[in-house]
C-alpha positions in Angstrom: 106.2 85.1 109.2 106.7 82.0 106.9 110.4 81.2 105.8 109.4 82.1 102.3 107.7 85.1 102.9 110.6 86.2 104.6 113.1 86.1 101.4 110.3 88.8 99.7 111.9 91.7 101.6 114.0 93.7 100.2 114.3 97.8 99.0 113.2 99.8 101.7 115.4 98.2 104.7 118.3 98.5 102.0 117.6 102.1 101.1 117.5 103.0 104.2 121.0 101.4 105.1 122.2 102.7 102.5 121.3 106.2 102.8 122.4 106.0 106.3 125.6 104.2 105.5 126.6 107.4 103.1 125.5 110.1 105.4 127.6 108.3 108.7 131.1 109.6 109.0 133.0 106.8 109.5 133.1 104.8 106.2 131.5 100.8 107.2 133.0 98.0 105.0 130.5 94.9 103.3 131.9 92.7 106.4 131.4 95.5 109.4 127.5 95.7 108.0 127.4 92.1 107.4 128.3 91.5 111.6 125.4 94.3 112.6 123.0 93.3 110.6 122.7 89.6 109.5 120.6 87.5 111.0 118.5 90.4 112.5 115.0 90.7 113.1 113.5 94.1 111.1 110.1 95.5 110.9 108.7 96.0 107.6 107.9 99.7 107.0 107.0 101.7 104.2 104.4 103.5 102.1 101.7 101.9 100.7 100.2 102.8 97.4 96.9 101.5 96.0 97.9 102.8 92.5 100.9 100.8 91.9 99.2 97.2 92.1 95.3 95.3 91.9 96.0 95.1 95.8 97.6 97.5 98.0 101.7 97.3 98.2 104.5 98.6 100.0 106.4 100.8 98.0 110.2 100.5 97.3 109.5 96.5 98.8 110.0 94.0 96.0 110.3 90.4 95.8 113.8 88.7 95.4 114.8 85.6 94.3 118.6 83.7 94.6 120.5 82.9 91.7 123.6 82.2 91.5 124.8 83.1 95.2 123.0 86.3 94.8 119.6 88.0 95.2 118.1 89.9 92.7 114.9 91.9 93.1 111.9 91.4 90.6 111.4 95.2 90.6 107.9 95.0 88.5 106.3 93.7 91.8 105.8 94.4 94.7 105.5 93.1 99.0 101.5 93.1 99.6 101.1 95.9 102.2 99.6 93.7 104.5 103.4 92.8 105.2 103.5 96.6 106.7 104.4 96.4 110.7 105.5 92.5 110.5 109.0 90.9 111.6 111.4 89.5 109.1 114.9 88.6 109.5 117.9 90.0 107.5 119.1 86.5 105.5 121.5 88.9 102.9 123.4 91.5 102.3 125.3 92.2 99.5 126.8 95.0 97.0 124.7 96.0 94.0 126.0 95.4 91.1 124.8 98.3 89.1 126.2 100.8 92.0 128.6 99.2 94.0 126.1 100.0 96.8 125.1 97.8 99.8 121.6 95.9 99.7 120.4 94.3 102.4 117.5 91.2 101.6 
C-alpha cells in the first residue's frame, strides 16, 4: 500500500479500539495505547455500502488529513472498498477532541 494511501485510514480501527478500550477493565492511558499500537501493521475491515458513494466504500473509513499536529477525518467521504482486506500501518493516535476519546489514524 502506497505511503499516501496509508494516511486515508481512519474510523473503523479507531472504533473498534475504542469500544474495546471502554469495555477492558483496566483503564489504558493515550501513552500505554500509543506503545501497542503505533507503528503497527492493521488490516482494513469493514462494511461496504454501494449506497453511500458513486463507487462502493467502506463504511465508518474516512479520509484524514494533518493539520496542525493533528488529524482530522473528512467525514463526507469515504476509503474505496477496494481498500477492504489490505495492510496499513497505524501512523497516529490521538484523543478526539469532541469526546475526549482515543482515535487511532
Amino acid at each position: 500500500m502506497q505511503e499516501e494511501g496509508r494516511r486515508f485510514l481512519m474510523a473503523a480501527f479507531a472504533v473498534v479500539m475504542v469500544q474495546t478500550l471502554a469495555a477492558g477493565q483496566q483503564p489504558q492511558t493515550l501513552g500505554t495505547v500509543k506503545k501497542k499500537y503505533l507503528n503497527q501493521e492493521v488490516v482494513v475491515i469493514g462494511d461496504v455500502s454501494s449506497e453511500l458513494a458513486l463507487q462502493p466504500v467502506l463504511m465508518d473509513w474516512n479520509p484524514a488529513s494533518k493539520s496542525g499536529g493533528r488529524y482530522k477525518a473528512d467525514e463526507d467521504s469515504y476509503l474505496p472498498a477496494t481498500y477492504r482486506g489490505k495492510t496499513a500501518t497505524v501512523i497516529a493516535i490521538q484523543l478526539d477532541d469532541a469526546t475526549n476519546l482515543m482515535s487511532i489514524t
